[in-house]
Phi, psi and omega in degrees: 000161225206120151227160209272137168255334183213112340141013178267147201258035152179175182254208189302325167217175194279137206250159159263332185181161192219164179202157147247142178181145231271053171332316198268345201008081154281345191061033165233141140286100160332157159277110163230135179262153179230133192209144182323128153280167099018264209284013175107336172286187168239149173221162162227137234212128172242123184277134165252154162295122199234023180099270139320330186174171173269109197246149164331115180249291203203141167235146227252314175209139188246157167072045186244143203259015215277137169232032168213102194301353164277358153283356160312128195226137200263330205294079230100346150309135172260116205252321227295343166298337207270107138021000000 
């Protein structure tokens, strides 16, 4: 179940879509976003809960033309640096 923790209307940027998942296998789930740069591109950026609001971790891919995070592909990545 999914309820709201924090009400602010974007995250370091402005975003298109979200998913949550344990990138770090922490037994927490992440935020990963897929959200605007600056040029118009897309990156996708993974967030943790810090008690207050969502701070920045990682950005897992930049410069990307992709409008859905399930077009993302997680699979062979190594997260395991990520906090």
């Amino acid at each position: 179940m999914i309820y709201p923790k924090w009400l602010g209307s974007r995250l370091s940027s402005p975003f298109v879509d979200f998913d949550f998942c344990d990138i770090n296998h922490d037994g927490i789930a992440e935020l990963i976003a897929l959200e605007y740069q600056k040029d118009g591109l897309k990156r996708v950026m993974a967030y943790e809960w810090t008690g207050f609001g969502f701070s920045g971790i990682a950005i897992l891919g930049k410069n990307l033309l992709m409008d859905s995070i399930s077009e993302f592909c997680f699979e062979g990545r190594d997260f395991n640096e990520i906090h």
